[in-house]
C-alpha positions as CSV (number, residue, x, y, z in Angstrom):
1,X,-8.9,6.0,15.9
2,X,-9.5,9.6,16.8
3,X,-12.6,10.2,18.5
4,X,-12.5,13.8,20.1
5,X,-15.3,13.7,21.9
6,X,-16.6,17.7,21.0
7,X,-18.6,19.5,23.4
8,X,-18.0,22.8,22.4
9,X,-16.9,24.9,19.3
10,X,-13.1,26.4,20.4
11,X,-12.1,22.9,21.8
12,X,-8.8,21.9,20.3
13,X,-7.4,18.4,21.4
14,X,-3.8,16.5,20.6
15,X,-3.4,12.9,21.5
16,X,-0.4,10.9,21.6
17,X,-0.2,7.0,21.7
18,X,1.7,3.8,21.0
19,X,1.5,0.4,21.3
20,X,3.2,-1.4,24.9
21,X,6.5,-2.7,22.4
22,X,6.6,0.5,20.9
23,X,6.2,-0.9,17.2
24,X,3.1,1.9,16.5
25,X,3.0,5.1,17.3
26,X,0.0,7.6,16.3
27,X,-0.5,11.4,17.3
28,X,-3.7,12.9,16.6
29,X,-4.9,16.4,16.5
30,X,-8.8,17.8,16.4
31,X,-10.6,21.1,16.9
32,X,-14.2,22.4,16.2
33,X,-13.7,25.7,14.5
34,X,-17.3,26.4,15.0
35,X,-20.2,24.3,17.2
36,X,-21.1,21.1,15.9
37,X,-18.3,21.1,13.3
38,X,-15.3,19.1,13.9
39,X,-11.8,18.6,12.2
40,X,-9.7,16.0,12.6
41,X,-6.2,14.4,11.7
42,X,-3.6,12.1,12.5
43,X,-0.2,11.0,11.6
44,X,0.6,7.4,12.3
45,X,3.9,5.0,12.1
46,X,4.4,1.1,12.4
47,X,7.6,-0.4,12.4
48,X,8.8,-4.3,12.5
49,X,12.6,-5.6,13.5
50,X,13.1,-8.8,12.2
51,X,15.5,-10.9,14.3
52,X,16.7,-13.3,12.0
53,X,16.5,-11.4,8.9
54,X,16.0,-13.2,5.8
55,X,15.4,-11.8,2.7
56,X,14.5,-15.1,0.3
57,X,11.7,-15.8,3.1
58,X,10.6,-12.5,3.2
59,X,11.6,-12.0,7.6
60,X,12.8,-8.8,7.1
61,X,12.6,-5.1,8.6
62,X,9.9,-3.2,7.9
63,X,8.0,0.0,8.7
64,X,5.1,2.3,7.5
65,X,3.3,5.6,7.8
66,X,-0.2,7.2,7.1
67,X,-1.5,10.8,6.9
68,X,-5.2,11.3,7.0
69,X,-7.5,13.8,7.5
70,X,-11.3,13.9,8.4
71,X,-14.0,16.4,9.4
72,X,-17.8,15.5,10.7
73,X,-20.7,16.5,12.7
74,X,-21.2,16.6,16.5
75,X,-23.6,16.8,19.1
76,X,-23.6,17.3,22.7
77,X,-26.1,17.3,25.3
78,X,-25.7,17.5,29.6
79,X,-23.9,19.6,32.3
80,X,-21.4,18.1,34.5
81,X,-22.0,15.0,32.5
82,X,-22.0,15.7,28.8
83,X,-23.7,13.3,26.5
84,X,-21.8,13.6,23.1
85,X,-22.5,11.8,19.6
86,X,-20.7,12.2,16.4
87,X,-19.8,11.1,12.7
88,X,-16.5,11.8,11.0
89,X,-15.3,11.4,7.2
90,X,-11.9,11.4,6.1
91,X,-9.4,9.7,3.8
92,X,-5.7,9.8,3.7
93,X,-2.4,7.4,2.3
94,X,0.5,6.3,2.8
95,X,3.3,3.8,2.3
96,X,5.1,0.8,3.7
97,X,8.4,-0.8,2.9
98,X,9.3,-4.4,3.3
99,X,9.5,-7.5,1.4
100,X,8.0,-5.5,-1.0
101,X,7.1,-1.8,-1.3
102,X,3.7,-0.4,-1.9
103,X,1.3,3.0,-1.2
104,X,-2.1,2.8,0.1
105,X,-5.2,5.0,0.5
106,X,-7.9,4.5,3.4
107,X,-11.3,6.2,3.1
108,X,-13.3,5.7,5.9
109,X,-16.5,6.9,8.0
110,X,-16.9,6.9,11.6
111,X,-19.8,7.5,13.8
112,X,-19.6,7.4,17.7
113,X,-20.9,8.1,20.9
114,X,-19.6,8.7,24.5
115,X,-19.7,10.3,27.7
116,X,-17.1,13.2,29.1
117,X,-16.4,15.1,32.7
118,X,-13.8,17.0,33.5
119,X,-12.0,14.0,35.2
120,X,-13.0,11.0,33.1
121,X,-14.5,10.3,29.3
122,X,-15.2,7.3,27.1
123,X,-16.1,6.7,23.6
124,X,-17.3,3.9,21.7
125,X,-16.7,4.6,18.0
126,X,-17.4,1.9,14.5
127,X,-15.5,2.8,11.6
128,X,-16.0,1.2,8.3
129,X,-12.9,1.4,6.3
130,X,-12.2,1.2,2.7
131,X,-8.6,0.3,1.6
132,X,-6.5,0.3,-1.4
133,X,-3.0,-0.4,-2.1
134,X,-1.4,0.5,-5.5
135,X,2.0,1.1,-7.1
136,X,3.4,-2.8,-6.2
137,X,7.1,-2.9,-6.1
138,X,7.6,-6.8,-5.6
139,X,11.5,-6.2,-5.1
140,X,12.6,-8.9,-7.3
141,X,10.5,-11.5,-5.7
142,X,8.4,-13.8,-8.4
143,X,5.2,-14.7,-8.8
144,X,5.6,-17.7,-6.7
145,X,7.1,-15.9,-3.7
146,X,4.1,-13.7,-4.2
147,X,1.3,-16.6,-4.2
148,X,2.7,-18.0,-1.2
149,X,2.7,-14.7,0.8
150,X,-0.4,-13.9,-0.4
151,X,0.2,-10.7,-2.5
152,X,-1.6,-12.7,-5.1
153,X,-5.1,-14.1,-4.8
154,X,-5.6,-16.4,-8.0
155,X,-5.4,-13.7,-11.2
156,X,-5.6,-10.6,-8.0
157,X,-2.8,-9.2,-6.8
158,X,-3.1,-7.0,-3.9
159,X,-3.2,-3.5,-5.2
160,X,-6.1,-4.1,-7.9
161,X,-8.9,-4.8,-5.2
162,X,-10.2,-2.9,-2.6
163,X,-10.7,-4.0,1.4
164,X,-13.3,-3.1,3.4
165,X,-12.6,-3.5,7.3
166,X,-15.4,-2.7,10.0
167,X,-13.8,-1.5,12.8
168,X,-15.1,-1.2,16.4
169,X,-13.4,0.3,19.2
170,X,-13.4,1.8,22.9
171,X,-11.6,4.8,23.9
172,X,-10.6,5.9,27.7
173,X,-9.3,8.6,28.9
174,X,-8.6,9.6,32.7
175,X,-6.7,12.2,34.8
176,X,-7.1,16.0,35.0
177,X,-9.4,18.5,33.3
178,X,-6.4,18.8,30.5
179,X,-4.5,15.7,30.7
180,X,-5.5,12.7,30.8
181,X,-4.3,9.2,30.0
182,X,-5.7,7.4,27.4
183,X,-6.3,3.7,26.5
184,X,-7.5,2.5,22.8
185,X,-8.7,-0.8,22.3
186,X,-9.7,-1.5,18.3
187,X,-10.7,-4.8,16.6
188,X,-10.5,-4.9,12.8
189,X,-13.4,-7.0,11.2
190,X,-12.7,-7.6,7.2
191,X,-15.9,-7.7,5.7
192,X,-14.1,-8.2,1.8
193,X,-12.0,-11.1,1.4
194,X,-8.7,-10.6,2.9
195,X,-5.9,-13.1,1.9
196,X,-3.1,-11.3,3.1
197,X,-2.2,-11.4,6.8
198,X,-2.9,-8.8,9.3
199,X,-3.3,-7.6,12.7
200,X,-7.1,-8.0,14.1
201,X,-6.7,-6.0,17.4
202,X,-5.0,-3.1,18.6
203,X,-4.1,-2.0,21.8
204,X,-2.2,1.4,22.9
205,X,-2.0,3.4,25.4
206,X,-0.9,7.4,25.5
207,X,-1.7,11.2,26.7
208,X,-4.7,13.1,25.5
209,X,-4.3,16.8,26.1
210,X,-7.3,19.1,25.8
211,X,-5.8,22.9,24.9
212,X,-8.7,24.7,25.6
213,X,-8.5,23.9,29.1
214,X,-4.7,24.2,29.5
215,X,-5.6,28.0,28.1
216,X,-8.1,28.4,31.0
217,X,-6.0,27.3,33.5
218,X,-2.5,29.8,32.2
219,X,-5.1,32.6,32.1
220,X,-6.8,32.2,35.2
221,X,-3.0,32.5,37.1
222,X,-2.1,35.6,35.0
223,X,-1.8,38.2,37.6
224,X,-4.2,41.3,37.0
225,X,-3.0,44.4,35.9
226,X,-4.3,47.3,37.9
């Protein structure tokens, strides 16, 4: 989940992060153009190894991307201590290949809150998600192969419905002024009926880099011309 945490218009931050096996990986990219507005995106990727692969059982490799992009509304209060509260729109898609092959589209919205200092921040964010997968390539598999995985839900199969997914998280980020590590812990909550199998938590870990302060510090060791 991206949560920037803006402050200031001119701030410009790119995250990287992935999960302890190394089977997600997500970089993410925000800046605030002007005060109070803020643009945001993020590039994601998921991959699976199978050990025994199978293909008639469906234990087989797999992987997925997304794209998305988001902008919202920010507002910060404090000194040393900033105060900062914000809500972010955005949608974006993707695709996945495995047992079968599909595309997806997320629209979501995301308000949060958190605290920032040079040295530390944290960010407590809820985003309420809206998912959709369409263009089903079942591979060759039949309809039973898809009941039984749960691509099929009665008369539904999985990319004429839409899923909603509330999704609370907590976001911490520690080191220097403009590097920091960060920690992400998210729980997904399905608030539609979700037949298929998925993961309810994520935890990953990465580096948070805030360029506007990597600026100040190059410019404030630039000798002085006379």
């Amino acid at each position: 989940m991206n949560a920037p945490l803006f402050t200031a218009a001119k701030e410009a931050h790119l995250s990287g992060s992935a999960t302890p096996d190394g089977a997600f990986t997500d970089v993410q990219a925000a800046y605030s153009p002007i005060n109070h507005l803020g643009i945001i995106g993020n590039f994601s990727t998921f991959s699976y190894k199978a050990s025994d692969a199978d293909a008639p059982s469906g234990n087989v490799n797999a992987k997925a991307h997304l794209t998305e992009l988001g902008a919202g509304y920010y507002y910060a209060t404090g000194n040393k201590v900033k105060a900062a509260y914000d809500i972010y729109a955005g949608a974006g898609g993707g695709s996945m290949q495995s047992d079968v092959n599909m595309n997806f589209f997320r629209a979501f919205i995301q308000p949060g809150a958190g605290l920032r200092t040079h040295w530390f921040e944290v960010s407590l964010n809820y985003r309420l998600s809206d998912i959709r997968y369409y263009h089903l390539n079942t591979n060759g598999h039949d309809s039973a192969y898809l009941q039984q995985h749960n691509l099929v839900d009665g008369n539904k199969r999985i990319d004429n419905t839409n899923y909603l997914f509330a999704e609370p998280s907590i976001t911490i980020r520690g080191g220097y002024k403009f590097i920091k590590i960060q920690t992400q812990y998210v729980i997904a909550n399905p608030i539609s009926n979700v037949p298929w199998q998925y993961y309810n938590t994520l935890l990953n870990f990465g580096l948070s880099f805030e360029l506007e302060e990597l600026l100040a510090a190059i410019n404030t060791k630039k000798p002085r011309k006379s």
